[in-house]
Steps between C-alpha positions, in 0.01 A plus 500: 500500500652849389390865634208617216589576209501894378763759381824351474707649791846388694499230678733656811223836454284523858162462512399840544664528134342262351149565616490911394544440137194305442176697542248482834307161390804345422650587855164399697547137315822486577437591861235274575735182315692617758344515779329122365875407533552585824137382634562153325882462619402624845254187474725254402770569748276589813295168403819292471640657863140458668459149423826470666531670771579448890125442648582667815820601760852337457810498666792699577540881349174475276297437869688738604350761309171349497504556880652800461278701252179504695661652755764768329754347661931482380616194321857382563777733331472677324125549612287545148252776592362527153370170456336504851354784399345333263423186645343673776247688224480161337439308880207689545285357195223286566649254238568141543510261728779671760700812508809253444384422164429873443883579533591234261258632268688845526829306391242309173367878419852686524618189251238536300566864439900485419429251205210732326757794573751329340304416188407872497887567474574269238229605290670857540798387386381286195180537416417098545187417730642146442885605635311658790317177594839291482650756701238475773493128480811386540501735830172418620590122480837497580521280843660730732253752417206327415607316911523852643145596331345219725554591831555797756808640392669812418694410147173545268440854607806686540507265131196743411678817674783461283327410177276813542791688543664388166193558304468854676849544337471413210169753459769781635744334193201581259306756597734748644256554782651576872237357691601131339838571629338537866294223460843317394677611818237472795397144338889362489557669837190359665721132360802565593427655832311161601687282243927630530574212242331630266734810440699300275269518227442906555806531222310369280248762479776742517648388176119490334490875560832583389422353241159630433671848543397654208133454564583517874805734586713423751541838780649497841191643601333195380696275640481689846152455474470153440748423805338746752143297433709173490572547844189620627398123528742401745422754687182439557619104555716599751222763714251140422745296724517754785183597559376102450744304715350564838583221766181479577284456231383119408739492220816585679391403895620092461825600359542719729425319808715202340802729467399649833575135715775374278668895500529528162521848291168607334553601164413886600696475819550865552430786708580837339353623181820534301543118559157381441528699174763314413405152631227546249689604240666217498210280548294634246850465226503095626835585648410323831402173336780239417519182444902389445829646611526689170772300354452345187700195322523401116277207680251737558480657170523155328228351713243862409627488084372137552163580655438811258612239172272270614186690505546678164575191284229352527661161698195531760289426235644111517591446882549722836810661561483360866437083556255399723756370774719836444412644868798714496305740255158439608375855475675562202352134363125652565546836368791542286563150330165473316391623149651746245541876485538656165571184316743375204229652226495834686848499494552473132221786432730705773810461293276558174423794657883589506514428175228661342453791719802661571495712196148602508420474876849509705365706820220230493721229485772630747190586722421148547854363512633740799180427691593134447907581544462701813291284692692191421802739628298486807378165534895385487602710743182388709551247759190327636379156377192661376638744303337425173206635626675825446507474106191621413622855331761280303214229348284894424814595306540130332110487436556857307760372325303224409179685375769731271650228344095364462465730269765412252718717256187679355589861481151619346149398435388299290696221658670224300326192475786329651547759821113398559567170564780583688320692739245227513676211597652743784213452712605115558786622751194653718328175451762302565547666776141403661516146372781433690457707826117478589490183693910609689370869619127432599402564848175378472544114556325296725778488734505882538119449560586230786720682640290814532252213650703432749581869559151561568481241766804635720235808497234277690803390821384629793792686625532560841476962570851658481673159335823558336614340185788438377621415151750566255480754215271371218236346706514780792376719209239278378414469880458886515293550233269216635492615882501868464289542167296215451427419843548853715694326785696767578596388810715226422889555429645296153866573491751430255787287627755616252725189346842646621372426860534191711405262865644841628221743391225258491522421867526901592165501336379214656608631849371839452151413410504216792582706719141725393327210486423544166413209231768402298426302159823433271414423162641170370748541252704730770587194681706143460262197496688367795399839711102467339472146625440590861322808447223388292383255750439804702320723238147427425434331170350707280826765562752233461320363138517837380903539607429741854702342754435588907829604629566443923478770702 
């Protein structure tokens, strides 16, 4: 499928060119094929992430903000205001079965919208309705993003943050107009200010412009402007995190009482202005939240190359990355050794796009391949198991790449018979794409269903008043969200018991809520089998079937 047919114009032209030759009927049609587009791809993508996605809360950091939202509370570093902003607007919907599937909505609807605004860029740059759908395909079903689009988490918006910032860009590029410029710099601030990884890709806009100077010039004034509202984001991140982390409140108040016993630092531990302001400065940029000793080995580099290989080449498409019986890499079995992103046939329409667009498109091009460059610069240089979770700005600038080279070496209308089918069989990397990653990335299965079963019933223990938890990370968050949202007991205590800790710290908590007479329940998974044993034949059934174990006073 090719854009309609009209006067011949250039294929790199923007839209805004192409549409003001033709007269006002022309332009209506041609807004309203449009806008059919968009309706119909918003559809198809939407459709395909509803019928897969997570039925109600999960684990770890996507509970985390499910519990958090409802109540504006901070996330871990560096904090991301702007999506609980919006999760909080979205929370308060009477839609769906729980506010927990509400939130992962947010992360289907923010998906959603990146693709369609990535078809809309790709049309600018060629003309093609049919480049634009490859584009959008091959990112909406790409299995790191398509994953993220399922559940509670922050990647699909700041995704859509970024993407709206590129396409605000590119209408400065064209149009000449200042107000695109501020769009530009509030909507990449509002990113990077929640999102400090994805700064690498900023030079990639940088280079668009300068190279777009002619319709766009380039001033110091300009570029003052852009980096005074650029800023303004973090800003407003950082005055988020001290006016929300309060001791006290029902987000912060287990932490705190946690850290409290064992005399650990809060992460705002301090007393004068000056230092707070800087506490959450450096909360708000992440800085506060690491996960190695910062030293990285050619092991290290080999071992992420191998990950990243993996998932474009289309390998997942045969067999896992991770065996079954691998439980060294468990986590990054589940999440991270499963499906493809981008894909061999995406690939070869990026490097067509190299080859045929350079010429006639080269800010285009280099667009998409320093969004892709400077986040892998990042992701090697990033040292957490997890990290490809971090490469959604490179598969945008692959999955423009891709819908460029879509559209062939056609350099005006009427196409060539052959660039038609070209641009045709394109759309099989897209479908390739959801052949092979539907039944790897959905969160719908019947197991998810148990398991939110089974949820429900730790909601129907009778817990005695002023009981105390305790649990590690990913299920203390899942606990949270249950207790304090679902249920309203707000007087029981879950707390985190962090994975560095030991016998040490576990006792001290023990001891400290004996000595209160307070309940203490410690979820199963926190403790050795030989250390359950004699504590579930002092907990009452139903609590030990479900994993709550009575601890002795």
């Amino acid at each position: 499928m090719s854009a309609p047919s009209g006067k011949s114009v250039h294929v790199g032209a923007s839209a805004e060119a192409q549409t003001a030759a033709p007269g006002p009927p022309h332009a209506r049609g041609k807004r309203w094929r449009s806008a059919a587009l968009m309706l119909a791809l918003c559809a198809a993508i939407g459709g395909a992430y509803l019928s897969t996605l997570h039925p109600g809360v999960v684990d770890a950091d996507a509970a985390e903000l499910q519990f958090m939202a409802p109540l504006l509370g901070v996330c871990h570093p560096p904090g991301y205001p702007f999506v609980l902003l919006a999760a909080k607007l979205v929370a308060s919907i009477p839609l769906g079965p729980s506010i927990a599937w509400r939130v992962n909505l947010l992360s289907a609807a923010c998906a959603t919208a990146a693709c369609v605004l990535l078809t809309a860029l790709v049309r600018r740059a060629t003309g093609s309705a049919t480049a634009g759908i490859v584009a959008a395909g091959t990112l909406a079903f790409s299995s790191v993003f398509w994953s993220n689009a399922l559940v509670a988490e922050v990647y699909a918006f700041y995704a859509l943050l970024l993407t709206l910032g590129l396409y605000a860009l590119v209408r400065f590029a064209e149009s000449n107009r200042v107000a695109w410029l501020c769009a530009s710099a509030l909507l990449m601030g509002c990113c990077v200010a929640n999102r400090p990884s994805e700064a690498f890709v900023l030079p990639a806009g940088l280079v668009f412009w300068v190279l777009s100077r002619r319709s766009a010039p380039l001033t110091f004034r300009r570029v003052a402007l852009g980096l005074g509202l650029g800023v303004l984001p973090l800003a407003g991140s950082v005055a988020y995190v001290m006016v929300r982390e309060i001791p006290d409140r029902l987000y912060t108040r287990d932490d705190a009482l946690r850290d409290a016993i064992l005399r650990e630092p809060s992460p705002l531990d301090a007393r004068t202005f000056p230092e707070r302001l800087r506490e959450a400065a450096g909360y708000a940029l992440g800085l506060k939240w690491t996960t190695s000793n910062g030293q990285r080995t050619w092991d290290d580099f080999a071992w992420d190359l191998d990950k990243y290989a993996w998932l474009l080449s289309g390998r997942g498409a045969l067999e896992d990355r991770f065996t079954a019986d691998d439980q060294a890499h468990w986590r990054e079995r589940l999440e991270q050794g499963r499906g493809v992103s981008i894909g061999p046939l995406a690939l070869l329409l990026a490097v067509a796009a190299l080859l045929f667009g350079v010429r006639r498109r080269l800010s285009w091009v280099l667009l998409g391949l320093l969004c892709w460059a400077g986040n892998l610069a990042f992701y090697l240089v990033h040292s957490p198991p997890d990290n490809l979770d971090f490469i959604s700005p490179g598969l945008i600038g692959l999955s423009l790449l891709a819908g460029l080279g879509a559209a062939g070496w056609r350099a005006e209308r009427p196409a060539s018979a052959a660039s038609r089918v070209w641009t045709a069989a394109s759309l099989l990397a897209p479908l390739f794409l959801v052949a092979v990653n539907y039944a790897s990335v959905d969160r719908s299965t019947p197991a998810e269903t148990e398991r939110q079963r089974k949820l429900e019933r730790v909601l129907d223990l009778d817990f005695p008043l002023d009981s105390v938890i305790i649990a590690k990370y990913d299920p203390a968050m899942t606990l949270r969200y249950q207790f304090y949202i679902e249920a309203r007991r707000t007087d029981l205590n879950v707390l985190i018991f962090r994975s560095r800790w030991g016998a040490d710290e576990l006792r001290g908590l023990l001891r400290h809520f004996g000595a209160q007479r307070r309940p203490v329940f410690i979820y199963g998974e926190l403790m050795p089998a030989g250390v359950i044993r004699p504590l579930e034949r002092r907990t009452p059934r139903p609590f030990a079937e479900l994993g709550f174990y009575k601890a002795a006073s």
